[in-house]
C-alpha positions as CSV (number, residue, x, y, z in Angstrom):
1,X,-62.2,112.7,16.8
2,X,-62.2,110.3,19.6
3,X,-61.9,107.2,16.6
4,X,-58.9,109.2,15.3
5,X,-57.0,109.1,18.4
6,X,-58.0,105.9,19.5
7,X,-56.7,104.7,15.9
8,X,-53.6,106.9,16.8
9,X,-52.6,105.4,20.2
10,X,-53.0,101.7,19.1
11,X,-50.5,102.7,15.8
12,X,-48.4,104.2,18.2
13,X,-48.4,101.0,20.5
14,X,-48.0,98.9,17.3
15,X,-45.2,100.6,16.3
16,X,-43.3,100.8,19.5
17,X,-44.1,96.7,20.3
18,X,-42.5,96.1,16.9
19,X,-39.2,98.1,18.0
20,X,-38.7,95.2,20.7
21,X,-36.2,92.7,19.9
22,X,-37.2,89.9,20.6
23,X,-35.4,86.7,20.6
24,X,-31.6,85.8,21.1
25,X,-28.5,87.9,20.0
26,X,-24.5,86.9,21.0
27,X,-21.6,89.1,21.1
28,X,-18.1,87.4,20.5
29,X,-14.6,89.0,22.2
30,X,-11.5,88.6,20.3
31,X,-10.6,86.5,23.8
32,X,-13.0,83.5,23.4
33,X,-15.5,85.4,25.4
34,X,-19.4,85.0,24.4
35,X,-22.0,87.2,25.9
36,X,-26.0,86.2,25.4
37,X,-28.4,88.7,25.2
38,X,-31.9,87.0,25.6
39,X,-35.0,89.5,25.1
40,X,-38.6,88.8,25.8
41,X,-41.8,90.9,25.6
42,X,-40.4,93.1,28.4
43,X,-37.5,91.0,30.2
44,X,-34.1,90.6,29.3
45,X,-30.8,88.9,30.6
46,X,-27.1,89.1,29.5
47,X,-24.8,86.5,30.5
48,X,-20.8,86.5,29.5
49,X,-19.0,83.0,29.8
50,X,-16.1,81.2,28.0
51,X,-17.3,78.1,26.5
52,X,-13.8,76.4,25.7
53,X,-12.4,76.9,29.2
54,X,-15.7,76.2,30.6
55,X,-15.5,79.6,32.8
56,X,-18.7,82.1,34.1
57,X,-17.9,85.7,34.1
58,X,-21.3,87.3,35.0
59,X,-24.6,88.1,34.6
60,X,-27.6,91.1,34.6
61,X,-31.3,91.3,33.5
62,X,-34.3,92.9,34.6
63,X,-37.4,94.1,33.2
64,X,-37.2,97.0,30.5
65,X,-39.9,98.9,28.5
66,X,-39.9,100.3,24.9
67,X,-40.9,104.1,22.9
68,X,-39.9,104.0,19.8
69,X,-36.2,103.4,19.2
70,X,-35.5,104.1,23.2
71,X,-35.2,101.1,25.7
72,X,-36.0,102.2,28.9
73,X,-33.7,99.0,31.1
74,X,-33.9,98.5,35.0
75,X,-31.5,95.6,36.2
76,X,-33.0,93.8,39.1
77,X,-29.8,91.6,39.2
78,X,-26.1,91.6,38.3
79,X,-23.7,89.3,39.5
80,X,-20.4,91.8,39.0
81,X,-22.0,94.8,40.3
82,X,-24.6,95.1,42.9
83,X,-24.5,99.0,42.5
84,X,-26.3,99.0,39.2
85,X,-29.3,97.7,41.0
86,X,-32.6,99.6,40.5
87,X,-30.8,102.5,38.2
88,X,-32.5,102.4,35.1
89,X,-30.4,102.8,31.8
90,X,-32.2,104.5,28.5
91,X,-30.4,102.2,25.2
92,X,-30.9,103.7,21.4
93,X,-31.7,100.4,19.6
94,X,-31.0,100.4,15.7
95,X,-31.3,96.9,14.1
96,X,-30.4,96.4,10.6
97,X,-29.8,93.0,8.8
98,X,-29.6,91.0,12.0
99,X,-27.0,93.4,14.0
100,X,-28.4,95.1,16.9
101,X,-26.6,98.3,18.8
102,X,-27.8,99.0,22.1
103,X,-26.2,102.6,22.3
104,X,-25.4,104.1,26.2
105,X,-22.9,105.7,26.8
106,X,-20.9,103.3,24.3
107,X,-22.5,101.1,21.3
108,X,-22.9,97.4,22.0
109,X,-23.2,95.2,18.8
110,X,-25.2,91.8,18.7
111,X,-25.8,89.7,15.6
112,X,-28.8,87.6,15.7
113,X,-29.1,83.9,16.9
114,X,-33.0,83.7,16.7
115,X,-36.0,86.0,16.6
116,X,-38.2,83.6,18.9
117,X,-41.0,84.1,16.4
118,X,-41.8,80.1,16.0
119,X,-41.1,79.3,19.5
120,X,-44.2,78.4,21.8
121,X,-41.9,78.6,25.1
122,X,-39.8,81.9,24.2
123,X,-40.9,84.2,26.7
124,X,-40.1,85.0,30.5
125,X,-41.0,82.5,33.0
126,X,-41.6,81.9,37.0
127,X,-41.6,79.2,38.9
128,X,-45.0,78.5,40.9
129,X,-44.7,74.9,42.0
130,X,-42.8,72.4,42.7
131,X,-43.0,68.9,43.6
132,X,-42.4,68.0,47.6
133,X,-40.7,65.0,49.2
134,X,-43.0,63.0,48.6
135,X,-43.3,63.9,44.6
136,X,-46.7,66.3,45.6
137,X,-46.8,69.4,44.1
138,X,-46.6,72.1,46.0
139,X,-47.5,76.3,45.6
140,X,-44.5,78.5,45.9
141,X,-45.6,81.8,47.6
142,X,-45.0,84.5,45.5
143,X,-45.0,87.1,48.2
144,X,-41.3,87.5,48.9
145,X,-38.6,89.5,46.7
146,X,-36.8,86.3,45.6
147,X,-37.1,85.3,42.5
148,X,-36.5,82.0,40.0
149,X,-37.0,83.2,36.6
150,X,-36.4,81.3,33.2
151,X,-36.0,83.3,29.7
152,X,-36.4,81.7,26.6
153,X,-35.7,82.5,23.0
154,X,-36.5,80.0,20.4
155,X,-33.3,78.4,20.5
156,X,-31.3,79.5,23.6
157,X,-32.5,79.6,27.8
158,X,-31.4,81.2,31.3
159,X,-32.4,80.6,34.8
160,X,-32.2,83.1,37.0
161,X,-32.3,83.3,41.4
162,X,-31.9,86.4,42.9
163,X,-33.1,88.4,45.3
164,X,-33.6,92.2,44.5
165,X,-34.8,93.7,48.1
166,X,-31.3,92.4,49.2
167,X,-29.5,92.6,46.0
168,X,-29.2,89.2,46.5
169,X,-27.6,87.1,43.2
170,X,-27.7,83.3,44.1
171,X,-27.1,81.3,40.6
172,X,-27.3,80.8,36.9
173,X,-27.3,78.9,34.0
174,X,-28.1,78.6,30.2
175,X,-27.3,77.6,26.9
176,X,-29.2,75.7,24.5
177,X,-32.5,74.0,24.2
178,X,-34.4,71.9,21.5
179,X,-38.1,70.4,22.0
180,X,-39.2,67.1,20.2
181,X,-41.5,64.3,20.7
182,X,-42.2,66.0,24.1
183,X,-38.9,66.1,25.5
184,X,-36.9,68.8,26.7
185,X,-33.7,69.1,26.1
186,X,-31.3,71.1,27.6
187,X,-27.4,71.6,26.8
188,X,-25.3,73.6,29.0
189,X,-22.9,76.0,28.4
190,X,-22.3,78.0,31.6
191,X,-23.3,77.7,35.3
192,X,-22.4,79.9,38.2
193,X,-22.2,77.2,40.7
194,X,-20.1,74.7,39.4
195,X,-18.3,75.0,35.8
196,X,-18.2,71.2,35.6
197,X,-21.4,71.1,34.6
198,X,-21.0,72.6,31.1
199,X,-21.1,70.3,28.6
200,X,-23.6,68.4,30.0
201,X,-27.3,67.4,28.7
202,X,-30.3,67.2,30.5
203,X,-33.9,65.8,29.2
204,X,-36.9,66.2,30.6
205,X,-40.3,65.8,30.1
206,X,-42.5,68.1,28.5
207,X,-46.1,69.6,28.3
208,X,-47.2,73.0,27.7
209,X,-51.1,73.3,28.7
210,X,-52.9,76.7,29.4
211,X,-49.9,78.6,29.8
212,X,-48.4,75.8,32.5
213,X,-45.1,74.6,31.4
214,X,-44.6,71.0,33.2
215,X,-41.8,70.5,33.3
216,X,-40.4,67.0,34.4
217,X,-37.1,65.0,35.0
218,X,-33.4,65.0,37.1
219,X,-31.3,67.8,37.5
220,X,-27.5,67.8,37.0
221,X,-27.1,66.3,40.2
222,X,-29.8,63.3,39.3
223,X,-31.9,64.3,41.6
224,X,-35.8,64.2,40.5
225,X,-37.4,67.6,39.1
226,X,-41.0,68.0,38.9
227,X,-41.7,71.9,38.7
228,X,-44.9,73.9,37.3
229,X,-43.9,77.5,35.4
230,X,-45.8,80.0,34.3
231,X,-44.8,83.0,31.7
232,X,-44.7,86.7,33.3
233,X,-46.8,88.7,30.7
């Protein structure tokens, strides 16, 4: 009997794992308007931008968890509305053919971009070190509320820093990434701070060892980046 149920709970589990949807999905408006939707093994972030007039509208994500066809949601940021902080929202997910509807209390379509199934990097990520004035790395205490987070699909990224004690949303950015010949690669397509960067392309070098994602180059201002992250299971 015990066997049985054992073999029943991990069915169970298997089943509601393979309800998650992992990878990228986009959402076009009829104004130009593109919305990202970036799911990881239990992290998600939306972001809405205009690529053409190189404009940021907003952004959400938090952590989320799965049974069955129900997504249990919990934003822990959102740049247009610091009152949805903390309240969870319960989505009906059908998928079918590379659409997804996330049903509330209206149905939100999304066609596929990628399911992040060949991706080593796709995934949700923290920052733990980075490199000091002097090019040292250094431990970042993980003790506080804020938070630098970086989702990945297998095609698309967002960064993330926010503070959720204080409701806090600092800045964003995202768009697409490629890896090869162990750089980095990063194009642009929206960022919170300063809309002149879209368009822009960033490389950086790259090594993935024991779950540490070095991660190594100059950010859009050309100033140096050496930075250590580690994936949030």
């Amino acid at each position: 009997m015990m066997k049985q149920i054992t073999l029943l709970l991990i069915l169970i589990a298997q089943l509601s794992m393979a309800q998650v949807p992992k990878g990228a999905w986009k959402s076009q408006e009829p104004t130009g308007s593109t919305s990202i939707l970036i799911v990881g093994d239990n992290y998600l972030t939306i972001a809405s931008y205009s690529l053409l007039n190189k404009y940021f509208e907003r952004s959400e994500g938090g952590p989320f968890t799965m049974q069955g066809n129900k997504m249990t949601y919990t934003p822990e940021f959102n740049s247009s509305d610091t009152a949805k902080i903390g309240i969870p929202v319960v989505f009906t997910i059908t998928r079918k053919d590379g659409v997804l509807t996330l049903r509330y209390e209206e149905a939100m379509v999304w066609m596929l971009v990628d399911d992040a199934s060949t991706s080593p990097m796709a995934g949700t990520w923290r920052i733990t070190e980075r490199a000091n004035g002097q090019g040292a790395l250094e431990k970042i205490h993980q003790t506080g509320t804020r938070k630098t987070l970086k989702l990945l699909s297998g095609s698309r990224f967002q960064w993330i820093a926010f503070d959720l004690a204080v409701k806090g949303f600092y800045a964003t950015g995202g768009g697409t990434y490629t890896i090869k010949d162990g750089k980095y690669t990063e194009q642009i397509q929206f960022f919170s701070k300063d809309n002149n960067r879209v368009g822009s392309s960033l490389v950086f070098n790259w090594k993935l060892e024991d779950g540490r994602w070095d991660h190594s180059g100059k950010s859009t201002t050309g100033s140096p980046v050496h930075e250590i992250w580690e994936k949030i299971k």
